[in-house]
N, C-alpha and C positions, 0 to 999 in steps of 0.2 A: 543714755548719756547722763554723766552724772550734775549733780546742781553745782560744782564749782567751775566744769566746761562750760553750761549753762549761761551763768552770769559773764565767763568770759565772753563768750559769744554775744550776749547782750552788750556788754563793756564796749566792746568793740564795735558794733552795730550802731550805740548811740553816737560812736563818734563820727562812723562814715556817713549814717544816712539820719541825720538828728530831727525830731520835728519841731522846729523854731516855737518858741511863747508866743512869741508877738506873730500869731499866724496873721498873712498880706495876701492869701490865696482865698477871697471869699465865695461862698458856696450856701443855699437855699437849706434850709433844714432837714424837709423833706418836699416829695414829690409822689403824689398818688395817680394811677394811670390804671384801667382797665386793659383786660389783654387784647390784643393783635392793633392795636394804638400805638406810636410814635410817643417815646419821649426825650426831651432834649432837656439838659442837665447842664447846667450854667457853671462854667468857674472862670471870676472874676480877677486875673492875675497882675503883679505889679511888674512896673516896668525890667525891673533888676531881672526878672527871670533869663535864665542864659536855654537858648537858641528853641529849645523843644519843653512841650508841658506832657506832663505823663499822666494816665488814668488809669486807675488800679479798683480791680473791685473784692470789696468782704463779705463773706458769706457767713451766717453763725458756724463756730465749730471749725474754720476752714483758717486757712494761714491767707495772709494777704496777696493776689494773681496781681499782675499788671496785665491790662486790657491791649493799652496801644501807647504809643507815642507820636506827637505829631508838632510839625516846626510852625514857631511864633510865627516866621518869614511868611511864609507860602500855605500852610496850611497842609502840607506834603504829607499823610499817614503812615506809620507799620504798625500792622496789628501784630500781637502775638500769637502764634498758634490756639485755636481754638475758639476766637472772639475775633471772626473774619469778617463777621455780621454787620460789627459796630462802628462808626463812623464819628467823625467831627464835623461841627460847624463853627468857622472860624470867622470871628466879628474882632471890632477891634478892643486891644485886652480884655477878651471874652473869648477861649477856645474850649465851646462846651462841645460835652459825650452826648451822640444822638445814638440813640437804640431804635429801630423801626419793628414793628411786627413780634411787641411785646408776651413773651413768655409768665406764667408763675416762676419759673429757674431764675427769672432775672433778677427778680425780690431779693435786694442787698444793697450795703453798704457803698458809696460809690467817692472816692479820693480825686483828688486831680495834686499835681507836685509837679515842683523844678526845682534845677540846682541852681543856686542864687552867687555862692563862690566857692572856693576850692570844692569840698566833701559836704557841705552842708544843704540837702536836700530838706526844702518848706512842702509843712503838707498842708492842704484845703481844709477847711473843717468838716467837709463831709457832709453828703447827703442822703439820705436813706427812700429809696427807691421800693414802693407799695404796687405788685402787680394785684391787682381785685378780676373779679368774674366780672365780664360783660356788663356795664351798664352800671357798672356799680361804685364808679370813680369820685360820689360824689363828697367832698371834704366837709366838714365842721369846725367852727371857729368855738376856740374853748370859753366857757365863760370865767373871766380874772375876778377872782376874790379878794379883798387886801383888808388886814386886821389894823388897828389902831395899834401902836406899841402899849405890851405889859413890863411890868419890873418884876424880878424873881428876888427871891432872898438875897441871892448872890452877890446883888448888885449890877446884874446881867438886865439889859434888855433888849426885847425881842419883837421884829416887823417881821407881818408874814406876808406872803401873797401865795395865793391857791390855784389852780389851772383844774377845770370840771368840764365833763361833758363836751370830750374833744372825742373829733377823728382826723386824721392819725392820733394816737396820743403820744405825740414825738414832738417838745416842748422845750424851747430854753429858755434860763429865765439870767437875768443882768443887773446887777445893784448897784446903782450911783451918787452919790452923795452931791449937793450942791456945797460950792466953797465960799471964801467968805468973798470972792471975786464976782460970784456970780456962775460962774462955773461948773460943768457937772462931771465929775471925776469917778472914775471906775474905784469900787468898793473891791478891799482883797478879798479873794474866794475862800481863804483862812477862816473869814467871819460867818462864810455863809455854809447853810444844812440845806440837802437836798433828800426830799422824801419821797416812795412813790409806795398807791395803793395800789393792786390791779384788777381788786372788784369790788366795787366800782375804781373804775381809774379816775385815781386823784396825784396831783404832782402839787408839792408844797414845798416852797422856799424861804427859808429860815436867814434874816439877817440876825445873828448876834453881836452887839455891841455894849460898850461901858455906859451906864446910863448917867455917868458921874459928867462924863466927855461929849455927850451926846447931847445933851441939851435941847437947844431946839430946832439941831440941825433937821433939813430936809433927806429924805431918802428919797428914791426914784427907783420904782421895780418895773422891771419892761421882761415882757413875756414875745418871746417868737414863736413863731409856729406857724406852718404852711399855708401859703397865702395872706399874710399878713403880721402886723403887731401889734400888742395892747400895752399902754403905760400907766402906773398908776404913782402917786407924791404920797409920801406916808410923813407926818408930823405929828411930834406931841399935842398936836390939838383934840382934845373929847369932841366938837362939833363936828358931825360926818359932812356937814356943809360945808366943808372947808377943804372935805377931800372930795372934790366932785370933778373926777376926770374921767368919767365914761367907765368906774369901773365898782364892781358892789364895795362896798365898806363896810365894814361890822366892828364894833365896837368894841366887843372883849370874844374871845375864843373859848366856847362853849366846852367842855369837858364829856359832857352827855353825849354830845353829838359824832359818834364815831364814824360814821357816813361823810361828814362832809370837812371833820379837820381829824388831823393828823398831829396828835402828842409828842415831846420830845420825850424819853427815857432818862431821868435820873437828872444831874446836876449842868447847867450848861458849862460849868468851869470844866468838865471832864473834858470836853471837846478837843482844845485846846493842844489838852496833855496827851489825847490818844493820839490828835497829829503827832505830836512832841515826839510820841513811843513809835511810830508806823514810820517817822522819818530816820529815826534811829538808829532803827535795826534793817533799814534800809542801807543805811550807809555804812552799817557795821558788814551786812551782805556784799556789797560793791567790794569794801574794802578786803573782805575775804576772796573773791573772788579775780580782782588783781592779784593778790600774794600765790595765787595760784597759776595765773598766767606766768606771772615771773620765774618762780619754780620750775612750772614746767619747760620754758625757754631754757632755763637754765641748764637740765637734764636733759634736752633731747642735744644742746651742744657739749654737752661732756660724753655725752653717746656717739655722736659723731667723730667726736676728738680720739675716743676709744677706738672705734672702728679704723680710723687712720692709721695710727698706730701699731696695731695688730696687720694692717697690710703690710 
């Protein structure tokens, strides 16, 4: 198939089955379970959903199955072929995936969705499902790192928070700024870097901001992950006394230390512009990629109009 079918088919796909920003379908991060163990898999849905919630599961490598579908109303199931096994339990807007008599094959990616209006299908955020050997289901809570902000030449500056010494190491992390209301408002993902090591596993997240704008605003880093959360307030303030919310604070970010932080590469202003470049020739893609839809629509009804004619 070639890459302008490709995008057509993607074209078309974002518009029938889209997955909303502002996802309303919430869902647990992850979920660790030992094999021939029950687990039950939460998705928390908003009212708007129309009649049935759908659960689809991902496998690496594999294209996305649909599991079952099953009605808000009643609770009423159909599985799809091959996932006869898998069940719901239906609570109120709560219609989670129960799996019984857990497999290693089940270790995957787990969705839940509905169709909200016309064609626009919301997806859950997803949870990632850990089958382990017998006995061996037991979690680790990460230890949250958070650095003091530094200034770069640039003019850039930069809060970090660290996630160490997890199991799973299946991690999100959230940046909120307080307003001058008092407030704590979602920071854009634009500003933020996400880095991971994987030996030792280290997840590090990078706010960059204007240090000129920044002042003495508060930051708020909140770290999820399985069975729980950590938050940590990041400020201009040098006294680690000041940041004492249950979580380590270090003062400047060690350069020696390869083990336990994680470098950026090069200038933070590049960031910025690589978005800039990777949104571009995205759009330059898309845009190619319609001109060939239309084309082709174009040609297969002048080949039709041909064949008429010829009869």
């Amino acid at each position: 198939m070639s890459l302008q079918i490709q995008l057509c088919l993607l074209f078309l796909i974002q518009h029938l089955c889209r997955v909303d920003a502002n996802v309303k379908l919430q869902q647990k991060i992850s979920s660790t379970k030992s094999k021939d163990k029950t687990v039950v898999i939460d998705c928390h849905f908003p009212s708007n959903c129309n009649r049935y919630i759908h659960w689809y599961q991902l496998k690496e490598g594999q294209t996305l199955k649909r599991i079952l579908y099953s009605s808000i109303a009643d609770g009423s199931t159909y599985n799809d072929v091959g996932f006869e096994s898998f069940k719901v339990d239906n609570k109120h807007e709560n219609l989670a995936l129960k799996i019984p008599e857990l497999k290693k094959e089940h270790s995957a990616m787990y969705y839940c969705a509905c169709w909200v209006s016309g064609l626009i299908k919301r997806f859950g955020t997803g949870t990632r499902l850990i089958v382990t050997d017998q006995g061996k289901d037991t979690t680790k809570s990460p230890t949250l790192t958070a650095y003091l902000p530094t200034t770069k030449e640039s003019g850039k500056q930069t809060r970090i928070c660290q996630a160490t010494d997890m199991f799973p190491d299946l991690v999100k992390f959230n940046w909120k700024k307080k307003s001058n209301t008092g407030d704590w408002t979602d920071v854009s993902e634009d500003n933020v870097v996400e880095q991971r090591n994987v030996d030792p596993v280290i997840v590090t997240s990078i706010l960059i901001v204007d240090q000129y704008t920044a002042g003495e605003d508060l930051y708020q880093c909140t770290l999820t992950y399985e069975g729980g959360m950590k938050q940590k307030t990041l400020q201009n303030d040098k006294d680690p006394a000041n940041n004492n919310e249950g979580a380590t604070v270090k003062p400047t970010c060690s350069p020696d230390n390869k083990t336990s932080t994680i470098q950026i590469s090069g200038s933070s202003d590049q960031i910025p512009s690589l978005y800039l470049f990777v949104y571009a020739y995205g759009v330059m893609l898309m845009k190619n990629g319609v001109y060939f839809c239309a084309v082709l629509i174009v040609l297969l009804k002048r080949k039709v109009g041909n064949k008429k004619e010829s009869a």
